[in-house]
C-alpha positions as CSV (number, residue, x, y, z in Angstrom):
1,X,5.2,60.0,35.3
2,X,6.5,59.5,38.4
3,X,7.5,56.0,40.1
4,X,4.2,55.6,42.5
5,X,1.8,56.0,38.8
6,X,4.5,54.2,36.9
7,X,4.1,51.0,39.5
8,X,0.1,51.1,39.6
9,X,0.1,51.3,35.9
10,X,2.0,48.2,35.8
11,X,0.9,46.3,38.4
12,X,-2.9,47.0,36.5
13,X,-1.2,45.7,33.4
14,X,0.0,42.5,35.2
15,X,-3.4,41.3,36.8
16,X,-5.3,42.7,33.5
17,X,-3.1,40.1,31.7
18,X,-3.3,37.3,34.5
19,X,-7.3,37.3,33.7
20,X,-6.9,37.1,30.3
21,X,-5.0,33.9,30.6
22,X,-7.0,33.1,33.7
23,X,-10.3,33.2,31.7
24,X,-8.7,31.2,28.2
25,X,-7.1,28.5,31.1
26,X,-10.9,28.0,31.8
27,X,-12.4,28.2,28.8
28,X,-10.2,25.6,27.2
29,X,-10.3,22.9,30.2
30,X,-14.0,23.2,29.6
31,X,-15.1,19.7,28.6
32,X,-17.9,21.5,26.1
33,X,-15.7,23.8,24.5
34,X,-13.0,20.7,24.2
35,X,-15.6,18.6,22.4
36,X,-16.4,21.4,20.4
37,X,-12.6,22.0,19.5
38,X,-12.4,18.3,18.7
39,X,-15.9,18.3,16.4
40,X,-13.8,21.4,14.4
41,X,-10.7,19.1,13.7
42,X,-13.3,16.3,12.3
43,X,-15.0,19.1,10.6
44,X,-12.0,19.6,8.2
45,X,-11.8,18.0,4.9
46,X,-8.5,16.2,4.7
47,X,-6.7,14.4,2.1
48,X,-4.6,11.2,2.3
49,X,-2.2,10.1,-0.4
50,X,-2.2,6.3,-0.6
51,X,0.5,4.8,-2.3
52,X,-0.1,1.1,-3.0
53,X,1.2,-2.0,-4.9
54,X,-0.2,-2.7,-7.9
55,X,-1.8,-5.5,-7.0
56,X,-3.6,-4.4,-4.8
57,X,-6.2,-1.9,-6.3
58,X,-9.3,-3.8,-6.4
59,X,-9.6,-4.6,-2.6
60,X,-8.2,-0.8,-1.9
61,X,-10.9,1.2,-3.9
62,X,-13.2,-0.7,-1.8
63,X,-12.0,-0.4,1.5
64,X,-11.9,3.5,0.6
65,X,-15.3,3.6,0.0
66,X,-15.9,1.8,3.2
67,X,-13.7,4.1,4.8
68,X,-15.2,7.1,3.4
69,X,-18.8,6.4,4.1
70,X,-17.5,6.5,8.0
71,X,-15.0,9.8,7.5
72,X,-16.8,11.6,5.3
73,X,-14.7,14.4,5.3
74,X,-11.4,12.4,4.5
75,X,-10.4,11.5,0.7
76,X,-8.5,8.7,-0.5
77,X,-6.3,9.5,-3.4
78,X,-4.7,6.2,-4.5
79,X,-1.2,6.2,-6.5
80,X,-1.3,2.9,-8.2
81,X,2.3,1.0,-9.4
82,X,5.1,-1.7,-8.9
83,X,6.4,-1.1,-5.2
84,X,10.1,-0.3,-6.4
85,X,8.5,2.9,-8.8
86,X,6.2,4.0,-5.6
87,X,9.6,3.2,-3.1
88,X,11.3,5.8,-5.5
89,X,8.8,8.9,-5.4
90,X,8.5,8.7,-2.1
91,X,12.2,9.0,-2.4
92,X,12.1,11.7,-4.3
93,X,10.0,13.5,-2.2
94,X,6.4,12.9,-3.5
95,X,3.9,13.7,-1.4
96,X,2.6,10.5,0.2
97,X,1.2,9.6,3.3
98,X,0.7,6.1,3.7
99,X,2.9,3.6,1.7
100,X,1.8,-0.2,1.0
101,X,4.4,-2.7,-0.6
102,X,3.7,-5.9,-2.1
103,X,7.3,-7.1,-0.1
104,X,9.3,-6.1,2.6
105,X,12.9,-5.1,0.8
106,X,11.2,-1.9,-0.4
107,X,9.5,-1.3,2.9
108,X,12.9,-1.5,4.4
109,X,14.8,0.8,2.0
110,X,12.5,3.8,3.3
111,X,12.8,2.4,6.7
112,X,16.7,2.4,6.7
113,X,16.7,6.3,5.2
114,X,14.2,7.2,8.1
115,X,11.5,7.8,5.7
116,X,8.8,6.1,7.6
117,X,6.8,7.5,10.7
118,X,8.0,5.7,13.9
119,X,6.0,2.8,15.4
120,X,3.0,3.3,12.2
121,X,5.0,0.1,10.3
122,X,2.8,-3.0,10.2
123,X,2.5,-6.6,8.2
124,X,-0.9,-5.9,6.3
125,X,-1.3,-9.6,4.4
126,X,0.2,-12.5,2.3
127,X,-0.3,-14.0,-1.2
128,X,0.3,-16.4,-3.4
129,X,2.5,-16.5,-6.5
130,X,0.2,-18.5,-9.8
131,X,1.1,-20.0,-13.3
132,X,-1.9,-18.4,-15.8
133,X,-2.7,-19.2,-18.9
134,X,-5.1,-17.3,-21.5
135,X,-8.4,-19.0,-20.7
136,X,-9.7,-19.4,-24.8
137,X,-7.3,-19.4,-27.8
138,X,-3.9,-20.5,-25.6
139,X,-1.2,-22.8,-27.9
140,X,0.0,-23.9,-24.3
141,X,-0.2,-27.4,-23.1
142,X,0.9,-27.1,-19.6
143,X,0.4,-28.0,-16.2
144,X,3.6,-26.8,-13.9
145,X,6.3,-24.5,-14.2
146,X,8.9,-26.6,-15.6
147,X,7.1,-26.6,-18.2
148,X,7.5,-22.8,-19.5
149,X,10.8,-24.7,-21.4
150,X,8.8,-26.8,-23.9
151,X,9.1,-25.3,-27.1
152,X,5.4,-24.8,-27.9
153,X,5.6,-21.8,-25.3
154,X,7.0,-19.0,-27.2
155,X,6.3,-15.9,-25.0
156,X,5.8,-15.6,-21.4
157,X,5.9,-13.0,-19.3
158,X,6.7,-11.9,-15.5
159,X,7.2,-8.5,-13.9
160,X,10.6,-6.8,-13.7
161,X,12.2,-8.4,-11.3
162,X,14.4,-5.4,-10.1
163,X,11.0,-3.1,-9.3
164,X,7.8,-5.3,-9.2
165,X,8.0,-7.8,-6.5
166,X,5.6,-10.2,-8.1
167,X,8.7,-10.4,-10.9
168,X,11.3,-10.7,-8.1
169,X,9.5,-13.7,-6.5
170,X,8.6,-15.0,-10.4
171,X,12.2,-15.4,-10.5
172,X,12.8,-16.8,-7.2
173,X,11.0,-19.6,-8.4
174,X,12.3,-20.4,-11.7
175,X,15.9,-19.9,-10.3
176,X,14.8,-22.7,-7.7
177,X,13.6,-24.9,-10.2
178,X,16.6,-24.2,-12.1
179,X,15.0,-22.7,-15.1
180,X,15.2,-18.7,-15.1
181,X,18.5,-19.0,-17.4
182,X,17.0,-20.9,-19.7
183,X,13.7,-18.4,-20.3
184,X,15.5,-15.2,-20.7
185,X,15.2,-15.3,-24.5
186,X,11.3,-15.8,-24.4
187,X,10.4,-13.4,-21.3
188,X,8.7,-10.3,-21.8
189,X,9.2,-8.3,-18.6
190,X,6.4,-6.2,-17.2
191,X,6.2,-2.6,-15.6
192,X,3.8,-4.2,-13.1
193,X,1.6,-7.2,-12.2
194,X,-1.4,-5.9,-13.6
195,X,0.4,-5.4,-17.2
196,X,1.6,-9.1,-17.2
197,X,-2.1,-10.4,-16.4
198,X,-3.1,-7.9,-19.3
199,X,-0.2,-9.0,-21.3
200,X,-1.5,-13.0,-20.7
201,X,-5.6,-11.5,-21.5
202,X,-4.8,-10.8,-24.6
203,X,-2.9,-13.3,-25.6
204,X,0.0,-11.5,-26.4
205,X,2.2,-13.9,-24.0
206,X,1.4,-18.0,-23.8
207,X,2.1,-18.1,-20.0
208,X,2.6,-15.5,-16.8
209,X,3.0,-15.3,-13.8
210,X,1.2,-13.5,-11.4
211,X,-0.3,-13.3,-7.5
212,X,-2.9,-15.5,-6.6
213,X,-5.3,-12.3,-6.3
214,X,-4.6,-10.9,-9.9
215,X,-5.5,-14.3,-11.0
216,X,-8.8,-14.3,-9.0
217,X,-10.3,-11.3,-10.9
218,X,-10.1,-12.2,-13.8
219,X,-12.1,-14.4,-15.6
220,X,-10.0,-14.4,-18.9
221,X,-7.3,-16.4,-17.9
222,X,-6.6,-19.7,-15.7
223,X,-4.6,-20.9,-13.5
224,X,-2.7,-24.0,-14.0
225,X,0.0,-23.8,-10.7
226,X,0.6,-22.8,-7.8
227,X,4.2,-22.1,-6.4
228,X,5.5,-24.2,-3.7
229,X,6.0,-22.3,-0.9
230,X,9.7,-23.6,-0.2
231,X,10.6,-21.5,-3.8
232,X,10.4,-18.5,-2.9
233,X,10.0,-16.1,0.2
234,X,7.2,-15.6,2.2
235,X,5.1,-13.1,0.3
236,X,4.4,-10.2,3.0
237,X,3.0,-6.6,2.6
238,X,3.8,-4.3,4.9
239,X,1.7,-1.1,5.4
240,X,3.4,1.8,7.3
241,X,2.7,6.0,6.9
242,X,5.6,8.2,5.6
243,X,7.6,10.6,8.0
244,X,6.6,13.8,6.2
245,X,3.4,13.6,5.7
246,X,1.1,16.3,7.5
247,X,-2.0,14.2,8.2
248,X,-0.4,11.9,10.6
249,X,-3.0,11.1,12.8
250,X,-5.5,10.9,10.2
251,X,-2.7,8.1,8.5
252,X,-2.3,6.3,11.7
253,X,-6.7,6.0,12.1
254,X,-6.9,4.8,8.2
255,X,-3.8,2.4,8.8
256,X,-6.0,1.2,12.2
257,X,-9.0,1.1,9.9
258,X,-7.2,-1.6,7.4
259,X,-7.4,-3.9,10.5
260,X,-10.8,-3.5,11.3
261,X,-13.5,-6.7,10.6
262,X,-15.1,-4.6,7.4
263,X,-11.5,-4.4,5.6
264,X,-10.4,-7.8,6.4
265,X,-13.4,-9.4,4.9
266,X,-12.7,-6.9,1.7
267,X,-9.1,-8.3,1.3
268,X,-10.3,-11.9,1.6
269,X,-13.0,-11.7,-0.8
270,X,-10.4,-10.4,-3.0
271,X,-7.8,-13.6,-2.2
272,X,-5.5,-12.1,0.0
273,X,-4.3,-13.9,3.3
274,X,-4.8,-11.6,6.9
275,X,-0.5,-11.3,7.9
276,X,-1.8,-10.9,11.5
């Protein structure tokens, strides 16, 4: 081939490929074909891994459903447990996407190791910490915290302190009133929140201690105190979506969507306080 064919081979090559690129160039900046692109993303069924606090199921399974109902091609899979077990698989490398903790320390572990997406982190709501007793059939004749130390209360129970939050503010409170050391032999520690309010259903304890919200839905126990504020610290949950996951926009929208008028009024209705 010589150099004059070789060049107008080439050169045909070059504006073949220029209209190629040309033509796509157009076709993409098309505002039909853009909202057509877009309606394919929505189109795709995703799934989002919700890791949340114990405490919290109740009010989640409903804001899911209200979720859903608007995103019907996005599931909720919920991972129910005490903050400090969820704060550990994601450590581990579960595969979560949006983590919700019933305080900030665990929040704040993941945040330290980079484990949470930038700028998604957000104060979600507050609670309460409650003294319950079994509503029929309880032994216990009491009206505050103090007294868990009369001797008519044989069993009581609160969360572990080390992994459920509800147990590490149980025993902020009874170390302010100056009364955790003198429990230890009667406690029955809990692998959750929900498993001391079962624990106090059943009678198997005399006394627990619990959120506010726990308390609320169940209509087998009572509450007979509340905790002063100045006992323990403020009770926060933080909501934020994890680094790795691979919905992230879809995270951040359901995250946005826990703010929204119809989730608020959920988590109210359930006893929970709006953090923002």
């Amino acid at each position: 081939m010589n150099r004059r064919r070789f060049f107008v081979l080439m050169t045909s090559i070059a504006i073949s490929f220029l209209i190629v690129v040309g033509c796509n160039q157009l076709a993409s900046n098309n505002p039909a074909n853009r909202a057509a692109q877009s309606q394919n993303r929505q189109s795709k069924s995703v799934e989002l891994t919700v890791s949340s606090a114990a405490s919290m199921q109740d009010a989640m399974k409903e804001v899911a459903d209200f979720y859903q109902k608007k995103h019907p091609n996005t599931k909720i899979i919920y991972n129910f447990a005490s903050s400090g077990t969820l704060t550990q698989q994601i450590k581990q490398g579960a595969p979560v996407d949006i983590f919700i903790s019933a305080n900030e320390k665990f929040m704040n572990e993941l945040d330290k190791k980079n484990l949470l997406l930038p700028k998604s982190r957000k104060d979600l709501l507050k609670n309460d910490i409650v003294l319950i007793i079994p509503k029929k059939g309880s032994v216990a004749n009491i009206s505050n915290f103090q007294k868990l130390t009369s001797t008519n209360i044989k069993r009581f129970s609160i969360g572990e302190p080390e992994s459920v939050p509800a147990g590490g503010y149980a025993r902020q409170v009874l170390t302010s009133l100056k009364i955790y050391s003198r429990l230890k032999t009667k406690t029955v520690f809990a692998k959750d929140v929900r498993q001391v309010l079962t624990y106090v259903e059943l009678g198997n304890v005399d006394a627990g201690i619990v959120y506010a919200t726990d308390a609320k839905i169940s209509n087998q126990v009572k509450v007979v105190a509340s905790a002063p504020e100045n006992t323990h610290k403020p009770i926060v949950y933080p909501v934020a979506a994890i680094q790795r996951t691979q919905n992230p926009e879809t995270a951040k929208e359901f995250i946005q969507f826990l703010d929204s008028d119809s989730a608020k009024d959920t988590f109210t209705k359930y006893g929970f306080q709006i953090a923002s």
